[in-house]
Wavefront OBJ file of the C-alpha trace (Angstrom):
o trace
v 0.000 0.000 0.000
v 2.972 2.402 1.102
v 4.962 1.584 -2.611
v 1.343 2.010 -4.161
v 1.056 5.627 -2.379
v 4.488 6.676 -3.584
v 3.943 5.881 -7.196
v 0.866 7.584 -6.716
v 2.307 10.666 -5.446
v 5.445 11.057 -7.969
v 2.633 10.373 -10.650
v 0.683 13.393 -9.695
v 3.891 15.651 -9.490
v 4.860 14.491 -13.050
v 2.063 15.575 -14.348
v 1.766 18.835 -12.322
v 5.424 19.592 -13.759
v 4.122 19.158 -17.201
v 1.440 21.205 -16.907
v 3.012 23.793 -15.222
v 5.568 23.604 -18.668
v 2.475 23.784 -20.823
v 1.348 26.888 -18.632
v 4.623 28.131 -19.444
v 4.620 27.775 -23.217
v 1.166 28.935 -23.444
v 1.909 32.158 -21.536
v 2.192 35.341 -23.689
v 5.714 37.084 -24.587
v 6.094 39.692 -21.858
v 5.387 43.161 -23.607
v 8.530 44.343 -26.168
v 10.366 47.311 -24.982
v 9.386 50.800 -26.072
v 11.581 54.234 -27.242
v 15.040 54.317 -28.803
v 15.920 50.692 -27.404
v 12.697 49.560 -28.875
v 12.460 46.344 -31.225
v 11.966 47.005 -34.830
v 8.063 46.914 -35.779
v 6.304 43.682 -36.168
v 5.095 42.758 -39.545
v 1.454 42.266 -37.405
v 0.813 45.118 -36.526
v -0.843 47.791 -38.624
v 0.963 50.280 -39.194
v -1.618 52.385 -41.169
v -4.068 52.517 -38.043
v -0.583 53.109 -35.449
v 0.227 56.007 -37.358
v -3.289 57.611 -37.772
v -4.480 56.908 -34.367
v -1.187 58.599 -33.186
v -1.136 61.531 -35.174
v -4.730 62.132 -34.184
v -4.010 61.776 -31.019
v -1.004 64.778 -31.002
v -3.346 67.096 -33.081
v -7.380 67.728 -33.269
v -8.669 68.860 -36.675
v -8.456 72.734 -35.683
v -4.759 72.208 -34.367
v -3.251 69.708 -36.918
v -2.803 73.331 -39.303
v -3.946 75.505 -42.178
v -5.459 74.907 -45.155
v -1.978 73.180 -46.944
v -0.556 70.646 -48.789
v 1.430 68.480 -46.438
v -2.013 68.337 -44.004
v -3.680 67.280 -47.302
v -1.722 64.638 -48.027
v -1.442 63.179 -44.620
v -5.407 63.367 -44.247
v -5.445 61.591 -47.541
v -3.584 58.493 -46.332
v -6.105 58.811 -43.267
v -8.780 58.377 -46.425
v -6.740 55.282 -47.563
v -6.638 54.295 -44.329
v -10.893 54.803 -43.446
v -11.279 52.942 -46.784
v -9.926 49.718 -45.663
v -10.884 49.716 -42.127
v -13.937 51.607 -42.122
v -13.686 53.251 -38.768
v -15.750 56.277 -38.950
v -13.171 58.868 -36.403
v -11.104 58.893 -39.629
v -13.785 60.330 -41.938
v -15.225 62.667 -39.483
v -11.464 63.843 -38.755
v -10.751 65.036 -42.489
v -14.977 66.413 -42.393
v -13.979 68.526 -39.367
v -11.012 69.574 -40.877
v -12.113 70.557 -44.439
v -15.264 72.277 -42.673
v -13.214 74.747 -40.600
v -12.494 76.356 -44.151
v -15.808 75.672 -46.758
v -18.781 77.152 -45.559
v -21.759 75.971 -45.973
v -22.509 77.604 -49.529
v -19.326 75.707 -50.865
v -17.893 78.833 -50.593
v -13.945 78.944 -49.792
v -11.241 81.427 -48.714
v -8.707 80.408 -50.969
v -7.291 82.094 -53.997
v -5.430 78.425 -55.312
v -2.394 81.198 -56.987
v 0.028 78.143 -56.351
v -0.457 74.580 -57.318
v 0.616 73.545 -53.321
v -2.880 75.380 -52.188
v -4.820 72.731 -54.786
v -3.467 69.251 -53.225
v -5.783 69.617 -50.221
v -8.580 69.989 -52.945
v -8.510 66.039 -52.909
v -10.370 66.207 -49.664
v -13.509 68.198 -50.960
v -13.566 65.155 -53.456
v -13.914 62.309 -50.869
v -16.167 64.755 -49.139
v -18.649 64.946 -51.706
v -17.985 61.155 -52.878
v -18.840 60.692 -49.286
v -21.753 62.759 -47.986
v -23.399 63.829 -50.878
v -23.454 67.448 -50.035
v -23.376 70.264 -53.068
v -20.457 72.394 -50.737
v -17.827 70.249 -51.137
v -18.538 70.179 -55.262
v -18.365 74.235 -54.944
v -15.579 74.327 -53.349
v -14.032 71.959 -55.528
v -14.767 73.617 -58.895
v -13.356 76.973 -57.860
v -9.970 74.859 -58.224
v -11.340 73.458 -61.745
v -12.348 77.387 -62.360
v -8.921 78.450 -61.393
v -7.249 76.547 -64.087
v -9.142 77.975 -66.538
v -7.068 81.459 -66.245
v -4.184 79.881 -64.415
v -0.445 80.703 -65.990
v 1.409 78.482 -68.199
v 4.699 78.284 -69.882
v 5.135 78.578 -73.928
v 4.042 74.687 -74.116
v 0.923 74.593 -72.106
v 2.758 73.800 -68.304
v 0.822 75.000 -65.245
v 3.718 77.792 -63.289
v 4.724 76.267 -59.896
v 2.737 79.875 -58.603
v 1.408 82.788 -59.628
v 4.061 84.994 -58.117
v 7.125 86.689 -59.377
v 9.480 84.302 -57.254
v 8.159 81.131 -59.268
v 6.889 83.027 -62.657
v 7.855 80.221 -65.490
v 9.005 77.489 -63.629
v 7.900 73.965 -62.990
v 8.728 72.068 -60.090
v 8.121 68.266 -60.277
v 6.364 68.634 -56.937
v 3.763 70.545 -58.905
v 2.420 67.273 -60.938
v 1.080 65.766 -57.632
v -0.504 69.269 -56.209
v -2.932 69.404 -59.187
v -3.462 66.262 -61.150
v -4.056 63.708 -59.037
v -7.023 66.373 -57.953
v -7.885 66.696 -61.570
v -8.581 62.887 -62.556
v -10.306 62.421 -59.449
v -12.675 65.502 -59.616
v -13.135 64.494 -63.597
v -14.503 61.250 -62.391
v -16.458 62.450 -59.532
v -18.542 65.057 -61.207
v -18.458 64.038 -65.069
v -15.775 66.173 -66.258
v -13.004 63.354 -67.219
v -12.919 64.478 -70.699
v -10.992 67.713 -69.872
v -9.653 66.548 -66.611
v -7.866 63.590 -67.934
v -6.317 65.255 -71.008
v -5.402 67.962 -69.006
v -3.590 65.976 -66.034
v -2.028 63.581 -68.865
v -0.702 66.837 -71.005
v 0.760 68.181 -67.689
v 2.249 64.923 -66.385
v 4.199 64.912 -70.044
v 5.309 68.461 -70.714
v 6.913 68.049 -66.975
v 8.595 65.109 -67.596
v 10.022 66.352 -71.073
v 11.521 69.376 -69.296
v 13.022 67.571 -66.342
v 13.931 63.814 -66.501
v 17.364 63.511 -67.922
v 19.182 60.482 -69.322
v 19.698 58.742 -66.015
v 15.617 58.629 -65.745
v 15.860 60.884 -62.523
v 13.728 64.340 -63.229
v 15.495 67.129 -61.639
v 13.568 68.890 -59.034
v 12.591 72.121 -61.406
v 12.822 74.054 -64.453
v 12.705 77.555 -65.422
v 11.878 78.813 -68.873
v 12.933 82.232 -68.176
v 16.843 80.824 -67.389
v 16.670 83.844 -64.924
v 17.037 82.394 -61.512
v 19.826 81.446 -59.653
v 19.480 77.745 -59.223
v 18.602 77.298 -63.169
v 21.588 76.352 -65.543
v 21.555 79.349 -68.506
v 21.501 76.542 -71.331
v 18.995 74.128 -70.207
v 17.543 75.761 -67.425
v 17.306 72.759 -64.833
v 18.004 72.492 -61.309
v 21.044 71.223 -60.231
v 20.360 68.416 -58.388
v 17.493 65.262 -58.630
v 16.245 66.145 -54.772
v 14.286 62.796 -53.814
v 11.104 64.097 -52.523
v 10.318 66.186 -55.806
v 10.935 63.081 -57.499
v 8.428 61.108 -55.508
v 6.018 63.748 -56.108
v 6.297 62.966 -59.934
v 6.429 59.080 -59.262
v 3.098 58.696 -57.441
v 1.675 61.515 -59.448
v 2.125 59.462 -62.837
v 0.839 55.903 -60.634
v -2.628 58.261 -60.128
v -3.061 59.391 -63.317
v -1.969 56.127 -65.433
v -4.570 54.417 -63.177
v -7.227 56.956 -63.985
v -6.878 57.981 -67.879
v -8.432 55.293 -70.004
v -6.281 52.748 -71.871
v -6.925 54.639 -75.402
v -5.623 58.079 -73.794
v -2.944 59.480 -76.312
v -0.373 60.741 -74.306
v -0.614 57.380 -72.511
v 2.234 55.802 -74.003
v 4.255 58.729 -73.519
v 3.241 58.508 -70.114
v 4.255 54.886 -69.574
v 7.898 55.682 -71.527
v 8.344 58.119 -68.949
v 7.637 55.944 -65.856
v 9.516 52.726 -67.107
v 13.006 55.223 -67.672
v 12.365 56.405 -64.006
v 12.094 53.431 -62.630
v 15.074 52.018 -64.153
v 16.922 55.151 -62.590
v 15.006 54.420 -59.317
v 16.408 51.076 -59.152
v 19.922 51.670 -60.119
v 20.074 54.629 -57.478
v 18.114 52.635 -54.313
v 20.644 51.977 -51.649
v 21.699 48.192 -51.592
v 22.339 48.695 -47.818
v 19.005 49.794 -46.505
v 16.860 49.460 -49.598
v 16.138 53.755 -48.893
v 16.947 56.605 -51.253
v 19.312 59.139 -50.466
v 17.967 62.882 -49.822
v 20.278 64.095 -52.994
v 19.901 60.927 -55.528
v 22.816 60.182 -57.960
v 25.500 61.244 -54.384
v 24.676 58.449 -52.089
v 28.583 57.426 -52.037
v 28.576 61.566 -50.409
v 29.426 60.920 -46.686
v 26.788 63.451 -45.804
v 24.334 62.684 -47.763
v 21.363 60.441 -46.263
v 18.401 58.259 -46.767
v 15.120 60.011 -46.750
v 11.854 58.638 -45.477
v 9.082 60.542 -47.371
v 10.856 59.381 -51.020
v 11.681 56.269 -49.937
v 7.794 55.852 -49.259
v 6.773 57.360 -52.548
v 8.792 55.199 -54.480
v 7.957 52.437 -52.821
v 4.303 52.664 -53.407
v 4.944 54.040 -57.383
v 7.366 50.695 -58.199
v 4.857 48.367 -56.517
v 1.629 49.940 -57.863
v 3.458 50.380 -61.314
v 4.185 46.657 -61.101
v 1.156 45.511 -59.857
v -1.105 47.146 -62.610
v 1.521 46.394 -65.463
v 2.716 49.366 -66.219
v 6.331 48.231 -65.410
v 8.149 44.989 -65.286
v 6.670 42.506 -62.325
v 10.769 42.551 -60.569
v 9.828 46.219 -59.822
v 8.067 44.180 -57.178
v 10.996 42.931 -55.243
v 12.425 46.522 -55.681
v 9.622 47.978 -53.467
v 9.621 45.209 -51.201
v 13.134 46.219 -50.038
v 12.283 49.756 -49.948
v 8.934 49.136 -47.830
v 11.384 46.951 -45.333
v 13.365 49.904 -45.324
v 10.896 52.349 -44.475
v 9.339 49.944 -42.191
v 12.839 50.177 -40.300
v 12.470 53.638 -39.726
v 9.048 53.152 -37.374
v 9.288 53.184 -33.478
v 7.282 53.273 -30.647
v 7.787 55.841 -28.296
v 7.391 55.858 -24.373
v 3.858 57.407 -24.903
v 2.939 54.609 -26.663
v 2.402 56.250 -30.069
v 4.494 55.501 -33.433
v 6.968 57.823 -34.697
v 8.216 57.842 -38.257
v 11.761 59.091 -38.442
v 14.314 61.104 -40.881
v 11.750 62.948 -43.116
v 13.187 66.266 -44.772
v 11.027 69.317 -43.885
v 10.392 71.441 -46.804
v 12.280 72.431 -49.193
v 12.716 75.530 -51.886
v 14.704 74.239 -55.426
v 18.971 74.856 -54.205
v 22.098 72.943 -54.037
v 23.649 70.281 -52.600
v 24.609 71.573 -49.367
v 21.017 73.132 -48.906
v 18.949 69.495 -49.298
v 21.550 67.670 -47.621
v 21.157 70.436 -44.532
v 17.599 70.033 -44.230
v 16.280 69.301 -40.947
v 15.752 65.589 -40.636
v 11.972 65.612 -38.564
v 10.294 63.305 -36.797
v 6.167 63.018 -37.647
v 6.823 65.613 -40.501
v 3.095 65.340 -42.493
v 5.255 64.635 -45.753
v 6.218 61.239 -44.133
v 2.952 60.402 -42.959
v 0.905 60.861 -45.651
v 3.439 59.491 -47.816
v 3.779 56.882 -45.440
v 0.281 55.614 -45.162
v -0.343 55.407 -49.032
v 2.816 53.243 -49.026
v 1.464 50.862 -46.490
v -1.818 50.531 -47.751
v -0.455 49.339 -51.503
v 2.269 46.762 -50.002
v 1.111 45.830 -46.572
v -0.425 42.379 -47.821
v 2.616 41.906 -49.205
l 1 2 3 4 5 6 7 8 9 10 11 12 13 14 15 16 17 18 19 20 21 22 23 24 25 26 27 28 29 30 31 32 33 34 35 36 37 38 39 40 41 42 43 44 45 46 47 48 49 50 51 52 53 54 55 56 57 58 59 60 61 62 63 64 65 66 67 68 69 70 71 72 73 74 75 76 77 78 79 80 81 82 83 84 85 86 87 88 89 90 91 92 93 94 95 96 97 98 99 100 101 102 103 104 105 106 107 108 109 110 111 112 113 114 115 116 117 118 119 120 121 122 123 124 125 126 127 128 129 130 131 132 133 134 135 136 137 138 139 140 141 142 143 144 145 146 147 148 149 150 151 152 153 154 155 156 157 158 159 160 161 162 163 164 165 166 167 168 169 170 171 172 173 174 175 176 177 178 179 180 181 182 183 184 185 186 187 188 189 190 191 192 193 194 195 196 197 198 199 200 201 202 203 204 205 206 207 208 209 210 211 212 213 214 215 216 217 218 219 220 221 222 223 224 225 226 227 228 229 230 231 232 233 234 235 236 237 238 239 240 241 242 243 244 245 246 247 248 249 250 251 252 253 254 255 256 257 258 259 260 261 262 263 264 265 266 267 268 269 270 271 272 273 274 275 276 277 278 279 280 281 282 283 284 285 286 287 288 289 290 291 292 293 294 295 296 297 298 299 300 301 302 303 304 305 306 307 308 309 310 311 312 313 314 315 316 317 318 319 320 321 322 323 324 325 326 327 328 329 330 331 332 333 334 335 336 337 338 339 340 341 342 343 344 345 346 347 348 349 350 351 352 353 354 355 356 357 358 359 360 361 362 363 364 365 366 367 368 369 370 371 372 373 374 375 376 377 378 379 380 381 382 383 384 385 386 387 388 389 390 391 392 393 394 395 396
């Protein structure tokens, strides 16, 4: 009975022990560390959300800033963002933002003199898309109006702005501050058949003005050959600065997805994206799959990989690849820029996410002014740039 007992009682501890070590494995990881010692992102989590949630949590829709383009374009990612998830604080975010500048007549205290003041136009097209309501078509059409009067160079290309200090010159940021606006408002309220011509013509006479034999477009041009920064033969920029780039690269994705397939300046259109992305591959950095602030100087000891670009073409080289535009290995190309981008998320000690090295912004100059731009933290060209980027590739 005693030796009957005993095997009894080493039994039960056996199996105690081994369910204790099944407790054990069950358990949940203890909680990963958080600020500059924090683990790199996990491929789980959604990043999209992270970043909205914590960027509406540091500003409210009166606070997050005027009427401008970088707020536009981060609030459009938000969109991207609403889209998928379908969490309603996201769309009544951008509504409460928009409203705090159209009135309820459509009416709008904007003069839209520069193509920057248009981008945020985008919004008054989900609006309307959204709700219905005649305001946000008002408002919108005062930027269609606009164009209608709105300076050009010799060949038909919208100015930069309607100011002395930019009179003839085109920016490649300019593409994205107007035509992806354009396609989208043509489609919205029935007016594709100047829209998309228009946005198509522009996308073209900017890209045969700035993108040079490497594929890279320089960052602007001026007719006139009068400013400082322009070369007297050609008139170009010095330099291919990233983010202008980018602008161009997710400008063309937008309006190659909207123009129909019999468009004519369509193929011109694709020629131009398939030479750019060459360049874009042949100038990504092997080391952190990023793009460098300048592009063409990585091997520059102060030169440095920027986070908005590297998001922008990201999203153009997988969206390019994904609807055929450009060869399916662009693919793998933007699959080591997104894990590069991806590399520059953390979570702070407040618990929100921070996105890292994004240039502020930045006037057409030299070398040693983009490579001396402040490198920001939560900087709205990131963000927004950031959350169209995730939304293309994050199934990936």
């Amino acid at each position: 009975m005693r030796h009957f007992r005993l095997r009894t009682a080493l039994t039960g501890l056996v199996l105690a022990s081994a369910a204790l070590t099944t407790l054990l494995a069950a358990a949940p990881a203890p909680p990963a560390p958080v600020g500059p010692a924090a683990a790199r992102p996990a491929a789980a989590t959604d990043w999209s959300t992270a970043v909205v949630d914590s960027t509406m949590a540091r500003y409210t829709p009166s606070t997050i800033g005027g009427w401008s383009y970088p707020v536009g374009h981060c609030l459009y990612g938000q969109y991207l963002t609403y889209r998928r998830t379908h969490d309603a604080r996201y769309l009544t975010y951008i509504k409460s933002y928009v409203d705090r500048f159209v009135k309820s007549d459509g009416s709008i205290d904007q003069s839209f003199n520069s193509l920057d003041s248009m981008q945020a136009g985008r919004l008054l097209v989900i609006l309307h898309h959204e709700t219905g309501q005649d305001r946000y078509l008002q408002a919108a059409r005062k930027i269609r109006d606009r164009l209608n009067t709105y300076p050009r160079t010799a060949d038909g290309g919208f100015w930069h702005a309607d100011t002395s200090s930019r009179a003839h010159q085109l920016w490649a940021d300019g593409v994205y501050m107007v035509n992806p606006f354009l396609v989208e408002y043509g489609k919205e309220f029935g007016d594709s058949a100047y829209t998309d011509d228009e946005a198509a013509r522009q996308l073209y006479i900017y890209g045969s003005h700035l993108q040079v034999a490497n594929g890279l477009l320089k960052h602007a041009y001026d007719e006139s050959k009068s400013t400082g920064w322009s070369d007297p033969h050609t008139g170009l920029a010095p330099e291919h600065w990233c983010r202008a780039v980018g602008w161009y690269s997710m400008a063309i994705v937008n309006v190659l997805d909207a123009v129909p397939a019999k468009q004519a300046r369509r193929p011109q259109l694709l020629s131009i994206f398939r030479k750019l992305a060459a360049g874009l591959e042949k100038y990504q950095d092997p080391v952190t799959g990023r793009w460098f602030q300048v592009m063409g100087k990585g091997d520059r000891s102060d030169d440095w990989t920027e986070t908005s670009c590297s998001s922008m073409f990201t999203y153009a080289l997988s969206r390019g690849a994904q609807q055929g535009y450009l060869d399916p290995r662009y693919a793998t190309v933007a699959r080591r820029g997104y894990q590069g981008v991806l590399a520059k998320l953390s979570v702070g000690l407040d618990g929100r996410t921070d996105l890292a090295d994004i240039s502020i912004g930045t006037n057409v100059g030299d070398y040693a002014y983009y490579v001396g731009r402040t490198r920001a933290t939560n900087d709205f060209h990131g963000l927004g740039a950031f959350l169209i980027m995730n939304e293309q590739l994050r199934g990936d």
